[in-house]
ZANU-638795 format. One record per residue (C-alpha): residue number from 1; chain; x, y, z. Coordinates in Angstrom, 2 decimals. Layout:
N
- num, chaine, c1, c2, c3
- NUM, A, X, Y, Z
...
! end
This chain:
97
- num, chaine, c1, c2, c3
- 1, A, -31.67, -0.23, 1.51
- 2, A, -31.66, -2.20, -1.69
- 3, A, -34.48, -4.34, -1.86
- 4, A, -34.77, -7.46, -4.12
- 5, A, -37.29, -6.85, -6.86
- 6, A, -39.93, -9.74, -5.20
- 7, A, -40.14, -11.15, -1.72
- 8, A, -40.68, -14.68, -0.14
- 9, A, -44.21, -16.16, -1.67
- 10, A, -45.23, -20.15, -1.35
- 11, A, -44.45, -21.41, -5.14
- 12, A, -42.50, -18.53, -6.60
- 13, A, -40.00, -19.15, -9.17
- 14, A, -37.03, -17.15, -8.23
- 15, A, -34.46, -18.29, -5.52
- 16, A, -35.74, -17.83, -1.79
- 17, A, -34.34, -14.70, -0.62
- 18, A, -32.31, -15.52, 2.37
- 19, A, -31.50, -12.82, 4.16
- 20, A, -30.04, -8.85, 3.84
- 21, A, -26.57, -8.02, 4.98
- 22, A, -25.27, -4.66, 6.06
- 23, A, -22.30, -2.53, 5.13
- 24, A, -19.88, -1.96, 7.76
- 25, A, -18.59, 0.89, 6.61
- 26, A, -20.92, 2.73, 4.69
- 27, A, -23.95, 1.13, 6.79
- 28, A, -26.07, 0.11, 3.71
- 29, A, -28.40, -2.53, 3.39
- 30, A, -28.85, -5.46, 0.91
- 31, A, -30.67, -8.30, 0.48
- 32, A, -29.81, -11.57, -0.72
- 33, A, -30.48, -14.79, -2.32
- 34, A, -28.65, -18.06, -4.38
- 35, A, -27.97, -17.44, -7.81
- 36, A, -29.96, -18.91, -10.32
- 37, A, -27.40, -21.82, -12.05
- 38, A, -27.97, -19.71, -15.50
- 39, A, -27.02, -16.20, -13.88
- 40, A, -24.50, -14.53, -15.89
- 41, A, -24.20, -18.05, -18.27
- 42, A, -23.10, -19.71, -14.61
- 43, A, -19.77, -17.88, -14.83
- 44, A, -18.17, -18.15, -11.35
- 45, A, -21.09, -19.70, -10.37
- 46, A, -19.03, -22.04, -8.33
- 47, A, -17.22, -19.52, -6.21
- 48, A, -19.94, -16.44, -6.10
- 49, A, -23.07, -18.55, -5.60
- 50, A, -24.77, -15.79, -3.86
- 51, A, -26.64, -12.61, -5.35
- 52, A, -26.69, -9.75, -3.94
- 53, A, -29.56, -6.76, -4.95
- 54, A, -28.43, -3.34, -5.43
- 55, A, -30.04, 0.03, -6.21
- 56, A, -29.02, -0.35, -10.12
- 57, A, -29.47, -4.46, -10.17
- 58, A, -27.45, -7.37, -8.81
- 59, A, -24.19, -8.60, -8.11
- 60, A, -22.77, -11.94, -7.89
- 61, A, -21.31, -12.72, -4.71
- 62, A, -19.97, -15.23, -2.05
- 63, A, -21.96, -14.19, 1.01
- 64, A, -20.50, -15.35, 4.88
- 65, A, -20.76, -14.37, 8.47
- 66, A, -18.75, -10.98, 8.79
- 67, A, -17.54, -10.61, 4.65
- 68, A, -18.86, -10.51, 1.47
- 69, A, -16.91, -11.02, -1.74
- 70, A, -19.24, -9.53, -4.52
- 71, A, -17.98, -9.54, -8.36
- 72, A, -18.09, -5.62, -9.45
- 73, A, -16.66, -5.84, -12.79
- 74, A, -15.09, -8.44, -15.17
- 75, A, -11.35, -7.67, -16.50
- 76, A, -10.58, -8.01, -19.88
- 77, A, -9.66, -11.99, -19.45
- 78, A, -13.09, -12.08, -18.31
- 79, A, -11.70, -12.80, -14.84
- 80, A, -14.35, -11.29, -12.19
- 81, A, -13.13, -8.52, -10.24
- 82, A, -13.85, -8.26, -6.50
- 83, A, -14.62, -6.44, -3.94
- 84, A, -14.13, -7.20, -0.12
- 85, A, -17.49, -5.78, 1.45
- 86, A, -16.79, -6.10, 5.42
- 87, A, -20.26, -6.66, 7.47
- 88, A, -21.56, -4.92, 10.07
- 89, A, -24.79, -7.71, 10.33
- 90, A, -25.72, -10.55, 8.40
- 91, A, -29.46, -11.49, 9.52
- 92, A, -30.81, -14.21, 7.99
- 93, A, -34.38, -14.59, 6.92
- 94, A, -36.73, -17.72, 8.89
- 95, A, -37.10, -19.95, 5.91
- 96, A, -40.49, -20.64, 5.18
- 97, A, -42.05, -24.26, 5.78
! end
């Protein structure tokens, strides 16, 4: 499982993590949160709002209900290149009052 680097806390400054998400086919685990607007100089910000945490960092990526659609490389236009991540669960976190 690939854990974000800090967890829920009243008054922190990074974005609320909002849930982890599962693999369907290779059954891993990550969690999840907004992208800060200045992630990656907001590039793509727009369509990959989401960031996903992953053993060696994060990804930008559009999380929804069954698919992801996380940005694993950047062509040499700069265009983000993407991968189709199918879900086996999406369980979102309680948000915290």
């Amino acid at each position: 499982m690939a854990l974000a680097p800090y967890y829920n806390t009243p008054g922190m400054q990074e974005p609320a993590l909002l849930g982890v998400i599962q693999h369907a086919e290779t059954l891993a685990r990550f969690e999840y949160s907004k992208r800060p607007t200045e992630d990656r100089n907001g590039l793509w910000w727009d369509q990959y709002s989401d960031r996903i945490f992953t053993i060696d960092g994060d990804r930008a990526a559009r999380v929804l209900k069954t698919v992801a659609y996380v940005v694993v490389d950047e062509d040499p236009d700069g265009q983000p290149v993407v991968e189709k991540w199918p879900l086996r669960s999406n369980r979102r976190y309680v948000p915290q009052a």
